[in-house]
C-alpha positions in Angstrom: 0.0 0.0 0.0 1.5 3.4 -0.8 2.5 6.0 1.7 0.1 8.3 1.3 -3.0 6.1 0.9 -1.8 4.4 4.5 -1.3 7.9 5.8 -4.8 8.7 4.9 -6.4 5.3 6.1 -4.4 5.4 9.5 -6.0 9.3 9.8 -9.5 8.3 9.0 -9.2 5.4 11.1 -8.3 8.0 14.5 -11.2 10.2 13.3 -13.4 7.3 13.5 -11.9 6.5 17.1 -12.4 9.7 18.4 -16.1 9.8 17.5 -16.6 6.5 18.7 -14.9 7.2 22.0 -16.8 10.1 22.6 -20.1 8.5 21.9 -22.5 9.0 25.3 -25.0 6.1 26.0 -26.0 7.2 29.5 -29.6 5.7 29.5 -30.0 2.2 30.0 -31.9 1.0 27.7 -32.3 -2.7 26.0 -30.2 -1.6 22.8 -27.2 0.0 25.3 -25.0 -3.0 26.6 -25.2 -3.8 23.4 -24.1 -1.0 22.0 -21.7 -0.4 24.6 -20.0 -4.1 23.8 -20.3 -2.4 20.1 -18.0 0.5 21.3 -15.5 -1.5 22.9 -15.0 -3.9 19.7 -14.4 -1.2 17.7 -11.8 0.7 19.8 -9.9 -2.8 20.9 -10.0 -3.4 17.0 -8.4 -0.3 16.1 -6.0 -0.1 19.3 -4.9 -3.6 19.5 -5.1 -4.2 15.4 -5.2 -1.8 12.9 -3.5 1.3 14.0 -0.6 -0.9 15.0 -0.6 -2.9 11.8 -0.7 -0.2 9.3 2.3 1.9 11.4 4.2 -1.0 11.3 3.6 -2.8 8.2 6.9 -4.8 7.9 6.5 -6.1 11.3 6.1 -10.2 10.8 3.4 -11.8 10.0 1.1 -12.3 13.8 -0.7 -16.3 13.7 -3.2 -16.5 16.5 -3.5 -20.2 17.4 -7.3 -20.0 19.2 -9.9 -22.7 19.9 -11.6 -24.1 22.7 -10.5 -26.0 25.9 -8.4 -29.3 25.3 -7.8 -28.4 22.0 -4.3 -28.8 21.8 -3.1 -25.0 21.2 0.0 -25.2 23.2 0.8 -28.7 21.8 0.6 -27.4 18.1 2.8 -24.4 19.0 5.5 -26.4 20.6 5.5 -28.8 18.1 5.9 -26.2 15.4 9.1 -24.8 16.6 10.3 -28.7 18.2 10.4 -26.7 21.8 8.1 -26.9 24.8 8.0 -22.8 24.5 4.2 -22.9 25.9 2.7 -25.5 28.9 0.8 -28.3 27.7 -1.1 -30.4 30.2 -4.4 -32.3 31.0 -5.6 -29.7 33.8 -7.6 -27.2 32.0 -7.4 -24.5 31.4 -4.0 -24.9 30.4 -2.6 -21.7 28.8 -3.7 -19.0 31.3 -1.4 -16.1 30.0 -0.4 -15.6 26.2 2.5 -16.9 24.6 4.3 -14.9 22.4 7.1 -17.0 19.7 9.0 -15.8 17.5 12.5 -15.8 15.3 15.4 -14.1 18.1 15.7 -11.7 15.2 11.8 -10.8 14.9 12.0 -10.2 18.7 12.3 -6.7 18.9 9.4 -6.3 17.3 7.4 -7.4 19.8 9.6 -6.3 23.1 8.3 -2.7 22.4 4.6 -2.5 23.5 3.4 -0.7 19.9 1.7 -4.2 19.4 0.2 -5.3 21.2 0.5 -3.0 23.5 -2.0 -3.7 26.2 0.1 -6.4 27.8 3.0 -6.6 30.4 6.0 -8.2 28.8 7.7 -11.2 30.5 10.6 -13.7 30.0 9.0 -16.1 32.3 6.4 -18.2 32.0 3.1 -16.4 33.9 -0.6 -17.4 34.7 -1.5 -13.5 34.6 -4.3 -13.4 31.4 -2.6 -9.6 31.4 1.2 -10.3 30.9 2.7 -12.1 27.7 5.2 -14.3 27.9 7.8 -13.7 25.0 9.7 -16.7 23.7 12.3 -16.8 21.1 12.7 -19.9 18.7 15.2 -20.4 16.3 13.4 -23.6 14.9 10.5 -20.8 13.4 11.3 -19.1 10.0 11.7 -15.0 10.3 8.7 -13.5 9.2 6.1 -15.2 11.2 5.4 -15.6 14.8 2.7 -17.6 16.9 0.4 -16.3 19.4 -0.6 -19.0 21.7 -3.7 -17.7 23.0 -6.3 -18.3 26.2 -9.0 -21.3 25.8 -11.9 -19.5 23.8 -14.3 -20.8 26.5 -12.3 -20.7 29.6 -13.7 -21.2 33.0 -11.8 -17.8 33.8 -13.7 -14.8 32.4 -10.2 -12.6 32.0 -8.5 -15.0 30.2 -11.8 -15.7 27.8 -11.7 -12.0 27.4 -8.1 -12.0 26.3 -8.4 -14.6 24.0 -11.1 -12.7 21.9 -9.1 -9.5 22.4 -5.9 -11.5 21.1 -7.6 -13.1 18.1 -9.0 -9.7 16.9 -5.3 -8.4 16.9 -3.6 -11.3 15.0 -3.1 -11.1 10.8 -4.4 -14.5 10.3 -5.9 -17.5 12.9 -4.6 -21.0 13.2 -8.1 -22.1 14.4 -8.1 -25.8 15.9 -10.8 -27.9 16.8 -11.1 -31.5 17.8 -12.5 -34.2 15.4 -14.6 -35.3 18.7 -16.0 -31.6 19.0 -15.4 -29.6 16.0 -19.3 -28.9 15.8 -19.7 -27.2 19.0 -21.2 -23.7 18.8 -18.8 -21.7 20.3 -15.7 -22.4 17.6 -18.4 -21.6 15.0 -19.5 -18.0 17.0 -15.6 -17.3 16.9 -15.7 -18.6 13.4 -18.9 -16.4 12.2 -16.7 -13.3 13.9 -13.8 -13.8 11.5 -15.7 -13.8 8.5 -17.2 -10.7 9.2 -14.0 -9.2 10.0 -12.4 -10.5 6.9 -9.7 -12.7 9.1 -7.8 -15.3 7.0 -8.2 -18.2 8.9 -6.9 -21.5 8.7 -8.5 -24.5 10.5 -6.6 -27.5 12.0 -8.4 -30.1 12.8 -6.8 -32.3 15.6 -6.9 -35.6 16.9 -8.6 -36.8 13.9 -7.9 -41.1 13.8 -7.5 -42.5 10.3 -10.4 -44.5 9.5 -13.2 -41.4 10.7 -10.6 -39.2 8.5 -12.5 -39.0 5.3 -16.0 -38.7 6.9 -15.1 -35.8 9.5 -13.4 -33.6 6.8 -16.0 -34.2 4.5 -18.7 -33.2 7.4 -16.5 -29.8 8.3 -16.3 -28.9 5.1 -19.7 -28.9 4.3 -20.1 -26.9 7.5 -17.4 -24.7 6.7 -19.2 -24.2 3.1 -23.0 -23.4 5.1 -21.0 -20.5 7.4 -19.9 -18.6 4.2 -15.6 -20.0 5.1 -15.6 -22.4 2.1 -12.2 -20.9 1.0 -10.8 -21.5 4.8 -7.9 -23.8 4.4 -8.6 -27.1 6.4 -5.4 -29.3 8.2 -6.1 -32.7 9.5 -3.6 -33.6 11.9 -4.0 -37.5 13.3 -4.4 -38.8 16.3 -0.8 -40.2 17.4 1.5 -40.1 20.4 3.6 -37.1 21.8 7.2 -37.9 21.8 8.8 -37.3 25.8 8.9 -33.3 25.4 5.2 -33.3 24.7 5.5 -33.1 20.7 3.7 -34.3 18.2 5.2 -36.6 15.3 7.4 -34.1 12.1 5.1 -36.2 10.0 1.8 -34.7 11.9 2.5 -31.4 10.8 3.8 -31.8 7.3 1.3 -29.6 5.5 0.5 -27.6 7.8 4.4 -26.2 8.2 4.6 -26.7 4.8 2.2 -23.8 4.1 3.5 -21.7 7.2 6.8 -21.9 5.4 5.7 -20.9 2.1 4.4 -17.8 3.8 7.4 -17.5 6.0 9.4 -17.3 2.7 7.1 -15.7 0.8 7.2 -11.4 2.0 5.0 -11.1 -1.2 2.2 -13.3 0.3 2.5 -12.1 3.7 1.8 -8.8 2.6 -1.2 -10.1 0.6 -3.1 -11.9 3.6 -1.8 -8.9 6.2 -3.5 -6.7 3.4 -6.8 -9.3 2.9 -7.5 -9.1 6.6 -6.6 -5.5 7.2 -9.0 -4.6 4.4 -11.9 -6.9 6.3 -11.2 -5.4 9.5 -11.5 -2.0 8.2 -14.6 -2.8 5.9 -16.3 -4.5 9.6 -16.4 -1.3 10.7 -18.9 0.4 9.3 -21.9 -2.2 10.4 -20.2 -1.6 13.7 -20.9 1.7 13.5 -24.3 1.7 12.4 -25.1 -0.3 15.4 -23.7 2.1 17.4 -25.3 5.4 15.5 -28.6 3.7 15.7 -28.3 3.2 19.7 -27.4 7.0 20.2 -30.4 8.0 17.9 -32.9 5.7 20.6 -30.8 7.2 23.0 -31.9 11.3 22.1 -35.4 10.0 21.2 -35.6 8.5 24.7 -33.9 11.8 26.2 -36.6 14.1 24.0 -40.0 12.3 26.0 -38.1 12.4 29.4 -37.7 16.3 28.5 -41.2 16.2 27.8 -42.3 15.1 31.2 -40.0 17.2 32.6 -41.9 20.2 30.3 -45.1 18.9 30.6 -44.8 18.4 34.9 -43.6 22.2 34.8 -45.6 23.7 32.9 -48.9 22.2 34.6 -47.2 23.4 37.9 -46.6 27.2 36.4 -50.3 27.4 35.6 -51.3 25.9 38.8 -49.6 28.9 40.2 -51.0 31.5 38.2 -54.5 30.0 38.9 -54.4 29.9 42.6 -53.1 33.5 42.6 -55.4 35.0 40.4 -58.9 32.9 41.1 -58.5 34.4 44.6 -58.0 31.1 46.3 -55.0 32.6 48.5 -58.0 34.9 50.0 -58.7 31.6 52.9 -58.1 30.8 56.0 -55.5 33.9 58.0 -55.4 36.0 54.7 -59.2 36.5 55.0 -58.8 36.7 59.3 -55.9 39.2 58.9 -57.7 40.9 56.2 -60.9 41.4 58.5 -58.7 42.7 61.5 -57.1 45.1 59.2 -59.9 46.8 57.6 -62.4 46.6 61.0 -59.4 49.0 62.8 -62.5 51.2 63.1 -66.0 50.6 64.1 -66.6 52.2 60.5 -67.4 48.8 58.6 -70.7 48.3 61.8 -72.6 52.0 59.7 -74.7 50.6 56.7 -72.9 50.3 53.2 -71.6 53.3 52.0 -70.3 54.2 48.4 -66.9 52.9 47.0 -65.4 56.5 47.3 -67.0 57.0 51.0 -65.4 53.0 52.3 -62.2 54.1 50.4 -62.3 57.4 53.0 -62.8 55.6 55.7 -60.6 52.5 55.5 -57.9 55.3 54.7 -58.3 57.0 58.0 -58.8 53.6 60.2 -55.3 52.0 58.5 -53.1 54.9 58.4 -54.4 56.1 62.4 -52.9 52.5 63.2 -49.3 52.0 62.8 -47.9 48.6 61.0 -51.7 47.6 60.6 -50.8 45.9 57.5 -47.7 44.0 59.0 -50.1 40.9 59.8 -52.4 41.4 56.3 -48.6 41.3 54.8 -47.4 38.3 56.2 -50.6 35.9 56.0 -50.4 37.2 52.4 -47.0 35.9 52.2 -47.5 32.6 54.1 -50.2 31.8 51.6 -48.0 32.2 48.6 -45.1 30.2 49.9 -47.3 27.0 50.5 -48.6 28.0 47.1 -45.6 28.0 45.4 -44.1 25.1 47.1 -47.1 22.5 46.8 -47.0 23.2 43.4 -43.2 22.6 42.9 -43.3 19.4 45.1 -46.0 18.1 42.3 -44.2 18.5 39.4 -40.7 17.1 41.1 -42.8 14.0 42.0 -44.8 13.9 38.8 -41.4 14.4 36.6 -39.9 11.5 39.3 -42.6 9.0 38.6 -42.5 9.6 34.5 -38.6 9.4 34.6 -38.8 6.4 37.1 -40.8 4.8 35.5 -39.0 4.7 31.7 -37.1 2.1 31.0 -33.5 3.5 31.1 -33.5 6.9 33.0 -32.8 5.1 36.1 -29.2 6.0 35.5 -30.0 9.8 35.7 -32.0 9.8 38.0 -29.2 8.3 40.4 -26.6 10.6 39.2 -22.9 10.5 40.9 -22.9 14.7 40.5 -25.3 17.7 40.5 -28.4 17.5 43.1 -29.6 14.2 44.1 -32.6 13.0 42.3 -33.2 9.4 43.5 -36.6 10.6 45.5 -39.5 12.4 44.5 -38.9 15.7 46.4 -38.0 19.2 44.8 -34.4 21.0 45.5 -33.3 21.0 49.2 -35.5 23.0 51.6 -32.1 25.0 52.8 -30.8 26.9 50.0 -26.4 27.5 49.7 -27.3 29.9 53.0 -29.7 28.0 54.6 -32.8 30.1 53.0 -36.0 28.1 52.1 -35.5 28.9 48.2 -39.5 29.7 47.9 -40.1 31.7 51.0 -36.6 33.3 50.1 -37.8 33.9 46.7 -41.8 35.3 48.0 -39.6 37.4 50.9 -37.7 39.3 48.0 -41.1 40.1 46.4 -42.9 41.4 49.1 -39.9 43.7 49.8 -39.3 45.0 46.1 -43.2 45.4 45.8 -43.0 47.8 48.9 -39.7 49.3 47.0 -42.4 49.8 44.2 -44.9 51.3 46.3 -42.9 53.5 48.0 -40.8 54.9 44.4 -43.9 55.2 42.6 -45.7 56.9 45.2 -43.6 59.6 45.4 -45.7 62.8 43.6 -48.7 64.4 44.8 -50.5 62.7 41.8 -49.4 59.7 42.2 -50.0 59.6 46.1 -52.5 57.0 47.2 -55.3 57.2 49.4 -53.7 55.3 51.9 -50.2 55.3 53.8 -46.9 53.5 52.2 -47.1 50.1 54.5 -50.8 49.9 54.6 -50.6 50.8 50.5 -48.1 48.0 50.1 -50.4 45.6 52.3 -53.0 46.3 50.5 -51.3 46.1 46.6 -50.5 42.2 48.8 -54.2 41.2 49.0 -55.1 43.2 45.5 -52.9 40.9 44.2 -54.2 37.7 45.9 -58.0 39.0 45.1 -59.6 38.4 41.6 -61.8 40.8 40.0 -64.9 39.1 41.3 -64.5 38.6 45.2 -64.9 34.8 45.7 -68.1 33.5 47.5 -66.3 32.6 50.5 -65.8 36.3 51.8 -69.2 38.0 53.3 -70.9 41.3 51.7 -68.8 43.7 53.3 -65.5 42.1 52.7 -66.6 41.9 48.9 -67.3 45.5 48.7 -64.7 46.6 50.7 -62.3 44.3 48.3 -63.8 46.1 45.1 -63.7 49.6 46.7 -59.9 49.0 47.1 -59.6 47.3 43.4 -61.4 50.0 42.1 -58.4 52.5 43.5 -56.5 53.3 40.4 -53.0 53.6 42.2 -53.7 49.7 43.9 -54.7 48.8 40.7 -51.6 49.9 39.1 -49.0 48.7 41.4 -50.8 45.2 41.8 -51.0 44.7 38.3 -46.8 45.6 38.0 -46.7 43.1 41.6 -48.9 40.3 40.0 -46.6 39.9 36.8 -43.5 40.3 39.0 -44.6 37.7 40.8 -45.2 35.2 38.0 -42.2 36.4 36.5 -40.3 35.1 39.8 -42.1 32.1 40.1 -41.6 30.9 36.1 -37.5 31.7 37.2 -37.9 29.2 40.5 -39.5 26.1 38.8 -37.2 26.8 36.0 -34.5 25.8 37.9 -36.7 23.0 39.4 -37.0 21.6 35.8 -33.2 22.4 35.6 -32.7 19.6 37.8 -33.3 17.4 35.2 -32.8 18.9 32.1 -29.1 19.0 33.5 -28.9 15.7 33.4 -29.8 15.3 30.1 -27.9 18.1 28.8 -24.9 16.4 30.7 -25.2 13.2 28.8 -24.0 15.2 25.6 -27.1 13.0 24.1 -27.9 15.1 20.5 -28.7 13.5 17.2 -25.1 15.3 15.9 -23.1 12.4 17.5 -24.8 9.7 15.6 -24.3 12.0 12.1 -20.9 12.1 13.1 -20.2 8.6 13.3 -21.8 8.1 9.9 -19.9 10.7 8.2 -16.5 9.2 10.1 -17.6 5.9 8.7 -18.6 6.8 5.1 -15.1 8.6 4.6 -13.2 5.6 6.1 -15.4 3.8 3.3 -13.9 6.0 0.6 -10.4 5.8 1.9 -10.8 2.6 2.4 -12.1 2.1 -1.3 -9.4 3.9 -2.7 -6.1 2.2 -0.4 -7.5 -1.7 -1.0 -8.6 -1.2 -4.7 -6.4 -3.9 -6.6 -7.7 -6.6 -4.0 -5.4 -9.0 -2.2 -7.4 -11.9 -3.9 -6.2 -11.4 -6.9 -2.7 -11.5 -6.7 -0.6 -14.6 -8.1 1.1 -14.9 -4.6 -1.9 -15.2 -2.9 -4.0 -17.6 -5.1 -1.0 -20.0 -5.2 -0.6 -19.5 -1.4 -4.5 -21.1 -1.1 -4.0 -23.7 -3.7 -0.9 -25.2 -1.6 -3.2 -25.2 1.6 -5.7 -27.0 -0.3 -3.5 -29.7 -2.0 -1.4 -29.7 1.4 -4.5 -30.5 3.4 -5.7 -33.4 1.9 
């Protein structure tokens, strides 16, 4: 591959693994595990594969020997290079760590941690699935070195993991199976894997005795043909006796090294199947990403309803307020007692009904002949607005809990690790950063800028009420608490008192500018209520951008990828001759 076309593939590539790195899935739903299994393919593929393949693309050619427990892995390696480099052995599993073999003059290669790079080197041999034990072998050609590799179903989750992870970083796989359990579905899942990543692989069949020969390859290959791997070079190796060092018979192995050497000798056909997988590896990724693109699109369609109830739960609690203060149901209970102490100062309200003007007169001279009057009309005002104001924030937190509780994935969110806590239904903290009740604090600072308002807009001889300044501002509190049409539950004199009052055009005034002050300062408090969530969700980065991203990253790998593999491996001499000797050698 030229320079330039492997400059531009390998920069692709990092695009792509930035994007998928950064991909958020925060919301647990179905399609996420998934998804997030998805995720970690595609960066293990690129970190432990093809970054370090294409940076290094003289580096020898990287066998993966896989397959499942008792297989006969280590046996096959040691037998390859006449040396018991890896442990073989009847207790299972066997190989706990890797084993790394290669030519002394391949080693350094592999001493470095560019390749596989996720692994502790050692010179000794190790039963820790994260360290690889490095062995050099002069029996094994230059060119080419072995991977002896965890049981594919081991008993011990790590070193299952890093077999998988190991097999997805090799060039080609020397698959083995056993003629008594070749047809076992988890070879075939491993199997299935390769072909869609475009791995050569090369199956050795083990342990195969000579009169079940003919009838067992005939069987595989017909499987091999069903799973879409018909061109997947097959090697029988017969039952027989290891020699004292654990090794199989030369004879045993005869085709099989026979190919490996052709390779081994071959830089021309190295290059070909290092290019044949390389191109599969990089054409797997864009189903990979789909997946993955699809999953963050559920995700923001998910985050958009949960939005909605947090909306929804908000809004009904805004218009809650604005209903009880303007249908006059804060005039109950002490507003209404406070209210009939204020304006019966005087025995004026015991005369018969008078005219608005007259009772306007009159409740002027009673209120302003008794200082702080108000004070008490003020505060039961005030107390009625706070329970107001919180009941309805304390719905919607526990409506927008309930909704988000109950959808499938927002648990997560909900139970946060930063920002306030929202794994009960309850609003924000009663004590705000300064121990203040947020509400009250909030209704405190209204009262006191609507007396600031009173008392700056009151100022000329025109604009002088009939009233003093605190009984003024007490009564812009209850103008604002009364509707237009005095509910039924005050009695015939409150009522006309009330709309004697509202009919004053300076209380009128500064309790209209109060009202919408006040509603202004409520919308800002369950705004930051809803905050809460919305937080969250704008924390999870969740926006349909990111999946768009990881297309586009995907389609221009696609092209680049188009353009660096476009005279196919396939086609080259080296490499058809290469899988007509594995054919001729295998029979």
């Amino acid at each position: 591959m030229p320079d330039d076309a492997r400059s531009d593939l390998e920069q692709a590539l990092r695009e792509l693994r930035a994007a998928v790195a950064e991909t958020p899935l925060p919301l647990a739903l179905p399609s996420a595990e998934h998804a997030d299994g998805i995720a970690a393919g595609v960066r293990a593929q690129l970190d432990d594969y093809l970054l370090p393949r294409l940076a290094h693309p003289d580096a020898p050619l990287l066998a993966a020997v896989g397959g499942p427990t008792g297989a006969g892995k280590s046996t096959l390696v040691n037998s390859l290079i006449r040396a018991p480099a890896s442990a073989a052995g009847v207790l299972r599993p066997t190989t706990r760590a890797p084993v790394l073999v290669c030519h002394p003059t391949d080693a350094t290669w592999f001493r470095g941690t560019t390749l596989l790079g996720r692994f502790t080197r050692t010179s000794s041999p190790t039963a820790d699935p994260g360290r690889l034990h490095l062995v050099t072998a002069p029996a094994l050609d230059a060119g080419c070195a072995f991977l002896d590799t965890p049981d594919i179903d081991s008993v011990v989750g790590q070193s299952r993991a890093v077999s998988h992870q190991l097999l997805a970083a090799a060039d080609l796989w020397l698959f083995m199976v056993t003629a008594a359990r070749y047809a076992d579905a988890v070879p075939w899942q491993l199997l299935h894997t390769a072909r869609e990543r475009g791995t050569v692989v090369a199956l050795v069949l083990g342990r195969v005795r000579d009169h079940a020969t003919a009838e067992v390859v005939d069987h595989i290959r017909e499987m091999l043909a069903a799973n879409g791997l018909a061109d997947t070079p097959l090697f029988v190796v017969p039952e027989t006796r290891v020699d004292d060092y654990g090794l199989l018979p030369e004879t045993a192995l005869t085709p099989l090294r026979d190919w490996l050497d052709a390779l081994a000798a071959d830089a021309a056909a190295r290059a070909a199947l290092v290019r044949q997988t390389l191109d599969g590896a990089v054409a797997a990724l864009s189903p990979s990403v789909e997946v993955l693109a699809s999953a963050v699109e559920e995700q923001v369609a998910v985050a958009e309803v949960l939005a909605e109830h947090v909306g929804m739960a908000y809004g009904a609690a805004r218009s809650a307020a604005e209903r009880g203060i303007r249908d006059g149901a804060l005039l109950r209970g002490e507003v209404m007692a406070r209210w009939q102490e204020f304006v019966a100062t005087d025995e004026w309200l015991r005369t018969p009904l008078a005219a608005a003007g007259r009772l306007r007169d009159r409740l002027a001279a009673a209120v302003t002949r008794s200082s702080g009057a108000g004070r008490p009309l003020a505060a039961a005002v005030e107390s009625r607005l706070v329970a107001l104001v919180r009941s309805v924030t304390v719905d919607a937190a526990e409506q927008t809990y309930r909704a988000w509780h109950a959808h499938v994935g927002a648990e997560p969110l909900l139970a946060g690790e930063t920002g306030a806590d929202l794994s009960a239904p309850r609003p924000a903290p009663a004590a705000g950063a300064r121990g203040e009740d947020p509400v009250a604090s909030m209704v405190a600072h209204w009262r006191d800028d609507t007396l600031d308002l009173v008392r700056s807009e009151t100022t000329t001889e025109a604009a002088r009420p009939a009233y003093a300044t605190e009984a003024t501002a007490a009564l812009v509190l209850m103008a604002v608490a009364a509707p237009p049409v005095p509910p039924a539950v005050t009695t015939d004199e409150d009522r006309q008192v009330l709309a004697a009052v509202l009919e004053d055009e300076v209380v009128r005034k500064l309790a209209a500018k109060a009202r919408d002050d006040l509603l202004d300062r409520i919308s800002v408090l369950l705004d930051g209520e809803a905050a809460r969530y919305l937080d969250r969700l704008a924390g999870s980065s969740l926006d349909t951008s990111v999946a768009r991203r990881l297309r586009e990253r995907a389609a221009a790998l696609e092209r680049v990828r188009a353009a660096a593999f476009s005279d196919a491996m396939a086609s080259t001499p080296a490499a058809e001759q290469t899988r007509a000797d594995a054919e001729e050698d295998g029979q």
